[in-house]
Each structure stands twice: as C-alpha cells, then as structure tokens.
N, C-alpha and C positions, 0 to 999 in steps of 0.2 A: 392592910387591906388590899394594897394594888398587889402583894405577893398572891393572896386567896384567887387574885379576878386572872392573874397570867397564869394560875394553876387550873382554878377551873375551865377556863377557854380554851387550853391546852389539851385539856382532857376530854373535853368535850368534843374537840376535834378529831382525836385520836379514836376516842370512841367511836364516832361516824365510820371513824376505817375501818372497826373490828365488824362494825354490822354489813358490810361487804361480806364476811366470811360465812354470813349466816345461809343457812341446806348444805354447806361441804363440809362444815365443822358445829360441833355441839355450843355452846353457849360458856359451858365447861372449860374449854379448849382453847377459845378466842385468844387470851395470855399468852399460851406455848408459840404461837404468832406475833401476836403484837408487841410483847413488852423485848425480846431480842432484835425487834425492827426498829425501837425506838432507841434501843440502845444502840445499832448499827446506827444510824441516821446519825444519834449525837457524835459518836466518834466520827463519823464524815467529816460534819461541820468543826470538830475542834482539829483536823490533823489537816484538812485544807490548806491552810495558812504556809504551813512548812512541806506540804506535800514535793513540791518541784527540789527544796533544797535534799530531802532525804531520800529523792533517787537519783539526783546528782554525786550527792555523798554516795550511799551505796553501791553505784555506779565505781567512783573513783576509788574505793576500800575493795571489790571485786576481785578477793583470791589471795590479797594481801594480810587481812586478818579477820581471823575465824568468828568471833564475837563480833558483830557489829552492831548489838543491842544497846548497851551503854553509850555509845555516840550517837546515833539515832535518838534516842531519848533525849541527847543536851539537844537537836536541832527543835522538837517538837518542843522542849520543856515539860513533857511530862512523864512522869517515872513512869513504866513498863507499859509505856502505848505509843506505840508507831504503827507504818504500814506502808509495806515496802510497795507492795501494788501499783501498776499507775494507772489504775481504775478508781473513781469514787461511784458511786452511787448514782451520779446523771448518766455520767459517762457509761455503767451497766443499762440503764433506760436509756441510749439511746440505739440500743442495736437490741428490741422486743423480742427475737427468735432466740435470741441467746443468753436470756438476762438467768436464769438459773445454771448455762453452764459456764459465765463469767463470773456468779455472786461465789460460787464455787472456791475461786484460788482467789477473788478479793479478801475472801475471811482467812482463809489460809495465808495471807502476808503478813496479818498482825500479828504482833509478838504474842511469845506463849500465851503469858498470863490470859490477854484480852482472848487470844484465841480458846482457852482451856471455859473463862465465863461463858462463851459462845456456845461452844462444847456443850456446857451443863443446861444451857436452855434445848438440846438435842434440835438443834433449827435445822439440818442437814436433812435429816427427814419432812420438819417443815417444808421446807425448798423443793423435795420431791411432792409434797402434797400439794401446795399451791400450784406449782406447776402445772402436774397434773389436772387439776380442777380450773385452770388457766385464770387462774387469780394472783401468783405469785407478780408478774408486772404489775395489774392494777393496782395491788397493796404497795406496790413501793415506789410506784409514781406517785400515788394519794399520799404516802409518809412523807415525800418529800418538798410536798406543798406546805408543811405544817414547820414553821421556823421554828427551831430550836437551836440556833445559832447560841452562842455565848452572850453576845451581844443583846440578845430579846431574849434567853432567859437563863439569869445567873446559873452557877451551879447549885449553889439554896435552892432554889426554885424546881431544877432538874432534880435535883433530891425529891423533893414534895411533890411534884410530878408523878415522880416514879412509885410513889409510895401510893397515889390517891389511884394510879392504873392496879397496881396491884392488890389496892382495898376492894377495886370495885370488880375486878376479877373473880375476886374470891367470893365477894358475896351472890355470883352466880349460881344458878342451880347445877349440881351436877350432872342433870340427864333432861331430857326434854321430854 
C-alpha cells in the first residue's frame, strides 16, 4: 500500500507540471514533454553521487584511451549510464537565458545508449518548443522540486511511476 501512496503522489505531482503546458500544447502531447523530463531528472538524481569522480577520471583518461565508456560505468555502477557533462540540472536552472542552450550538450554527454532513449522521445524539438512558448525553465524548475531521488523512490517504484504517467497519458484525448 505505501508503494500505491509514493506512486500516486508522485504522479500527481508531475501531473500538476504537465498542466503548465496547457494553450501551447494539446493534452495529447503533454507525455512528448513530460515523461523525457522525468526520465532526465531520475538520471540527475542517480549520477549525482559520482558526478565529481567521473569528470575527474575523464579529465585524467583525456587522449589516453579512446573508449572511456566501460570505466565511467565501474565509477557510476551502472551499465551504459554516465555523463560526462559538468552540468546537472540546477546547475542548467541556474543561469534562466540559457537553460535550452545548456540542456543542449547536458543530453549530449550521456552515453549512447541513454542518449539514443532521449533521442526516441524526439525532446530536441521539445526544447525548441518550450522554449519558444518560455515554458521550457518553468517545467524544469517545477520537475525538480518533485524528489525522485533513489532514496524517496526505489527503483519498483520508478518503474510504477513511470508506467501510471504513461497510462494516464494515453488515456488523453487526442485533440481538443
């Protein structure tokens, strides 16, 4: 039951953010948005940790050797996610003029893999959209008041999370 209550509250939060996006986007749409912000935000919060040691290392590996995906990986502990960036996501919020053309080469540090999921939510264009409609900071200051730490909510959780944004996504109307 406390897994249901950190999912619905969760969600319910995040939902709050997508209705931000409501007159510049369909209702439809809200997802192509939100669920890649939520997915940026969780990798924030899990590469944190090791952020300083993996641009120390990469720093020191610097020309030395060509792959330096598989050691990055043993610093973070997790298979094909790092980020070589030394931007997280406050750090983009906290210089407002430039938060779309810093989020830019933040997505682009992470390894393929992470960056190809990214890819497939087409957020690049996102980015030009919110922007545009000067909602792209609002939305990612409000995502990042919403803890999705490791710590407040397992990975089960982020699973079921992720699954209840995308049920209720869908069950959107497609036009307005």
């Amino acid at each position: 039951m406390a897994i249901a209550g950190t999912i619905n509250n969760h969600a319910g939060l995040i939902w709050a953010i997508a209705d931000l996006l409501r007159g510049d986007y369909k209702q439809s749409e809200y997802g192509r948005v939100i669920l890649p912000v939520v997915v940026l935000r969780r990798l924030d919060w899990v590469l944190e940790p090791s952020k300083k040691q993996v641009l120390d290392r990469l720093a020191a590996l610097q020309g030395k050797i060509a792959n330096v995906g598989p050691i990055l990986e043993s610093i973070t502990g997790l298979p094909d996610v790092y980020n070589t960036s030394p931007l997280t996501l406050k750090k983009i919020l906290a210089d407002p003029s430039q938060v779309a053309v810093n989020r830019r080469p933040w997505i682009a540090a992470f390894d393929e893999e992470t960056r190809d999921v990214i890819e497939k939510f087409d957020f690049d264009a996102q980015i030009g959209r919110l922007d545009r409609a000067k909602l792209l900071y609002l939305v990612l200051a409000k995502v990042t008041e919403v803890d999705l730490h490791p710590d407040a909510v397992s990975n089960v959780e982020m699973g079921y999370l992720y699954e209840e944004l995308i049920r209720r996504f869908s069950e959107r109307p497609t036009a307005l």
